[in-house]
VOSE-873191 format. One record per residue (C-alpha): z, x, y. Coordinates in steps of 0.25 Angstrom, whole numbers, plus 5000, padded with zeros to 4 digits. Layout:
<atoms>
ZXY;...
</atoms>
This chain:
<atoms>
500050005000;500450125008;498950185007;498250055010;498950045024;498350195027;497050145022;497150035033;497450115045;496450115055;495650255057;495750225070;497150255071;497250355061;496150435068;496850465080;497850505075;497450615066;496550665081;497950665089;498750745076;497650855077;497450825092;498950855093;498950995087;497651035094;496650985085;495350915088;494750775085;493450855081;494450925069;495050795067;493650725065;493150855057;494050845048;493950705044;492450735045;492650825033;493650745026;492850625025;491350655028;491350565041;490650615053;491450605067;490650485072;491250415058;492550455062;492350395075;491950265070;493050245062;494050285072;493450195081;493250075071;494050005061;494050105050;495150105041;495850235036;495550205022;494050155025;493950285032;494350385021;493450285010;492250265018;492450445019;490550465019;490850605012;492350635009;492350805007;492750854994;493350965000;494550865004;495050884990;495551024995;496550955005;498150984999;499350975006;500250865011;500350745020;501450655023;502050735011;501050685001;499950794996;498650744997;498050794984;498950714979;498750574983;498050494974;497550384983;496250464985;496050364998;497250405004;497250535000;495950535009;496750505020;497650605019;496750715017;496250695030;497850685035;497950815028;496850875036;497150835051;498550885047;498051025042;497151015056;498550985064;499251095059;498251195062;497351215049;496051265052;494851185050;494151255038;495451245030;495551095034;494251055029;494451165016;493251245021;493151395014;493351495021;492151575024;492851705026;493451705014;492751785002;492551734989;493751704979;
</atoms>
């Protein structure tokens, strides 16, 4: 029941505040959107649209055009619970991207965030 009310929640009130968290420590709408760009496969102007429409949390994360396999990477916690470890692979969605602007928040540079390889790094 919990999940279902975080499903419902308006993007256009969650949106805002994952800007102002990042805002807050310096960051940058454009990092906020290129994040959930990589995350879910949306373009900014999709992002935009939803912000500014009636888009629910939950529609947001299930209508994702091209979710990046590369998400599977994110490990850590949030709100105390580790997100490879939910099960509910719609919430789980949502907090992989709680994970990220969190990462963003506290500084983590943008090629660790989005999992890229280091290109400086020779081979294993």
């Amino acid at each position: 029941m919990k999940n279902e009310r975080i499903y419902a929640m308006s993007f256009s009130k969650i949106y805002p505040l994952l800007v102002a968290k990042a805002e807050k420590k310096g960051h940058t709408i454009e990092e906020v959107n290129k994040i959930i760009c990589w995350l879910t496969g949306y373009a900014t102007e999709d992002i935009s649209y939803a912000a500014n429409h009636s888009t629910t949390y939950g529609e947001f994360f299930q209508h994702a055009p091209a979710k990046n396999p590369n998400r599977r990477q994110i490990k850590g916690s949030v709100c105390g619970v580790r997100v490879e470890a939910i099960e509910d692979p719609l919430l789980q969605e949502i907090r992989y991207l709680d994970k990220l602007i969190d990462e963003l928040a506290k500084g983590r540079p943008m090629d660790k965030i989005l999992r890229e390889p280091n290109i400086h790094e020779g081979p294993s």
